[in-house]
KOLBATOR-838102 format. One record per residue (C-alpha): z negated, x negated, y. Coordinates in nm, 4 decimals, padded with zeros to 6 digits. Example, Ala and Ser with C-alpha at 12.3 -4.5 7.8 and 13.67 -1.06 7.14 Angstrom:
BEGIN
@Z: -00.7800 | X: -01.2300 | Y: -00.4500
@Z: -00.7140 | X: -01.3670 | Y: -00.1060
! end
This chain:
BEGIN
@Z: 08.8216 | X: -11.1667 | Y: 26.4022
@Z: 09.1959 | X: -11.0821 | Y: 26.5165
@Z: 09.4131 | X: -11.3332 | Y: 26.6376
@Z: 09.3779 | X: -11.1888 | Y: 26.9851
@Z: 08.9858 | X: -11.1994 | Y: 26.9894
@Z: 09.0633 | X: -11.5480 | Y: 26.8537
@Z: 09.2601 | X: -11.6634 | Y: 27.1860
@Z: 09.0376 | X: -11.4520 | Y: 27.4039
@Z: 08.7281 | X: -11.6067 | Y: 27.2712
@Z: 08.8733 | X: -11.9489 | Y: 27.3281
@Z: 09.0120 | X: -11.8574 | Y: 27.6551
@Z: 08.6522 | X: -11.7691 | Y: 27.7900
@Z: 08.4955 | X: -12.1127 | Y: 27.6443
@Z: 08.7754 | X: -12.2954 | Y: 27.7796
@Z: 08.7628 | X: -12.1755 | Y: 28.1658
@Z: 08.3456 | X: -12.2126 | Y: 28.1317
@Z: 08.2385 | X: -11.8390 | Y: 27.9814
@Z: 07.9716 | X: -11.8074 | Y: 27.7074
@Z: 08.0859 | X: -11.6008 | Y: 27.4165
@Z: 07.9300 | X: -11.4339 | Y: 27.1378
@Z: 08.1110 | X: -11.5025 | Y: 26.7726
@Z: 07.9773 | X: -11.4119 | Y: 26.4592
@Z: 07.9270 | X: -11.7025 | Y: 26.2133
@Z: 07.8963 | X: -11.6461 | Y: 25.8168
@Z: 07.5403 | X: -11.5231 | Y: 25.8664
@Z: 07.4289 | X: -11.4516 | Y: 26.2219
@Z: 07.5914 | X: -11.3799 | Y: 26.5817
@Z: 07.6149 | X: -11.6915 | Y: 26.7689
@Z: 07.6325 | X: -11.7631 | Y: 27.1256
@Z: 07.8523 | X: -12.0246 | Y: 27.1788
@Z: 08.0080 | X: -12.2815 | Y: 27.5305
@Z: 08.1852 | X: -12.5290 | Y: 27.5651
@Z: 07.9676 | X: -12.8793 | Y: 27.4881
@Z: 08.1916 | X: -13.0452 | Y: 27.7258
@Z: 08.0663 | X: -12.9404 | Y: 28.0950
@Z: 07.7196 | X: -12.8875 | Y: 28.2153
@Z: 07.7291 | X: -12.5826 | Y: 28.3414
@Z: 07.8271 | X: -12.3540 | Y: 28.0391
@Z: 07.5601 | X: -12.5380 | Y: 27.8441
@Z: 07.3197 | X: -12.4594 | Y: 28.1395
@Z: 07.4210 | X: -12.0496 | Y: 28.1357
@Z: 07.3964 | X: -12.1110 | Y: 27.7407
@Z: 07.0150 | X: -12.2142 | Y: 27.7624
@Z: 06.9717 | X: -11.9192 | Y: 28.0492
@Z: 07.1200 | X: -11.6725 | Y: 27.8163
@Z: 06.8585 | X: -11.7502 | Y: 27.4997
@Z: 06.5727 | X: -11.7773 | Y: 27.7656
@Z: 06.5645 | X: -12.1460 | Y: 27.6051
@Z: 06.3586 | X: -12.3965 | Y: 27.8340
@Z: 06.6330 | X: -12.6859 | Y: 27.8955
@Z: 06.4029 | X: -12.9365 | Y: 27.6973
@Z: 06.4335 | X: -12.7676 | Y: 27.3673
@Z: 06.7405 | X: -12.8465 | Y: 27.1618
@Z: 07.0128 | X: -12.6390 | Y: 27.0350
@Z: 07.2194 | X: -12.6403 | Y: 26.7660
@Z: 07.6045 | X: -12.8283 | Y: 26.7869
@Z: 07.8979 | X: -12.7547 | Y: 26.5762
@Z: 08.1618 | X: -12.9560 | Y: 26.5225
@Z: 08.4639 | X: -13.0028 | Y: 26.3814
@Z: 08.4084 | X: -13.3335 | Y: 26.2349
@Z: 08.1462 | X: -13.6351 | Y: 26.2663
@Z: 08.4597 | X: -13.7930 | Y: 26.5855
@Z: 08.3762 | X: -13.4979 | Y: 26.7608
@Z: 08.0064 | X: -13.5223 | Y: 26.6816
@Z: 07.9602 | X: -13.8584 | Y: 26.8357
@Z: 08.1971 | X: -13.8000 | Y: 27.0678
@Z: 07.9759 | X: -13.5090 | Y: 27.2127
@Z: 07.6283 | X: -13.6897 | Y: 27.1253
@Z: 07.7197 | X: -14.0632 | Y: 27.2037
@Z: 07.3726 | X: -14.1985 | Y: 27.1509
@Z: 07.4876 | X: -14.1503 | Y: 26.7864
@Z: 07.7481 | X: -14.3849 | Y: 26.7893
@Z: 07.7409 | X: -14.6567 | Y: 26.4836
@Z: 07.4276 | X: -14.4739 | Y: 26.3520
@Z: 07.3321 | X: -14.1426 | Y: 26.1996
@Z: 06.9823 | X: -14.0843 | Y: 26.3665
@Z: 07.0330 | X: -13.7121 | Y: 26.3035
@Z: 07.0529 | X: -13.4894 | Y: 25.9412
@Z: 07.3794 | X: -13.3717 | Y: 25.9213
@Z: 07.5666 | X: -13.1377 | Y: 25.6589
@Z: 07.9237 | X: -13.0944 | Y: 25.5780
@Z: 08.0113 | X: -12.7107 | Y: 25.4882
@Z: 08.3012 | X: -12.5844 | Y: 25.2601
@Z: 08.4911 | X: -12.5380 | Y: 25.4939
@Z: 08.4933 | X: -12.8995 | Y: 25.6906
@Z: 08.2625 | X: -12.8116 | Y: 25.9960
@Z: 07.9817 | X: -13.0591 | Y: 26.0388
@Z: 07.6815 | X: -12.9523 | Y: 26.1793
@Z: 07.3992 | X: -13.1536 | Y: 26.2939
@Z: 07.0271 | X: -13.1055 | Y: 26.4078
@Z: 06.9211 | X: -13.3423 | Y: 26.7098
@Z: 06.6285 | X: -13.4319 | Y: 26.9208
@Z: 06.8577 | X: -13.5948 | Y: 27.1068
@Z: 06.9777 | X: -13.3966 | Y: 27.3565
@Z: 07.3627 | X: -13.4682 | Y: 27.4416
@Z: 07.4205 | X: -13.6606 | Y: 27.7736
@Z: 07.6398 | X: -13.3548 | Y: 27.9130
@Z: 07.3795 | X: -13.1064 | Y: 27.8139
@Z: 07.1234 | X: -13.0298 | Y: 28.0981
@Z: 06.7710 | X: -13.1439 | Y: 28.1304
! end
């Protein structure tokens, strides 16, 4: 991606949007963890039922718990550290900001 996309792609996430970004191996959609309703147009966009979890990358296992709290001072989740520093975990736990 160009620098431009870059800063556009951010922009969008930022002010709420839903944007597709391609990963190493598939297109992803991706909002903002943050606020509810991004997550909610998120789960509307994959025709997901708000129950089912999704999947949550972050930058590091702060911003994990920071986004998942019910992880705090325990791992309850797998989690995997990729080559280039991005942890990514699986949950049943849905975060507190996500809906449902």
């Amino acid at each position: 991606m160009s620098a431009p996309a870059i800063d556009e792609a951010v922009a969008a996430i930022q002010s709420g949007g839903v944007v597709v970004l391609p990963t190493d191996t598939v297109y992803g959609l991706v909002a903002s963890p943050y606020r509810e309703e991004p997550t909610r147009r998120l789960y509307e966009l994959k025709g997901r039922d708000q129950s089912t979890p999704t999947a949550l990358i972050c930058s590091d296992l702060e911003m994990l718990v920071e986004c998942v709290p019910e992880l705090r001072g325990r791992l309850a989740a797998p989690h995997t550290r990729s080559s280039r520093g991005a942890t990514r975990s699986s949950s049943r736990t849905r975060p507190s900001g996500f809906p449902g």
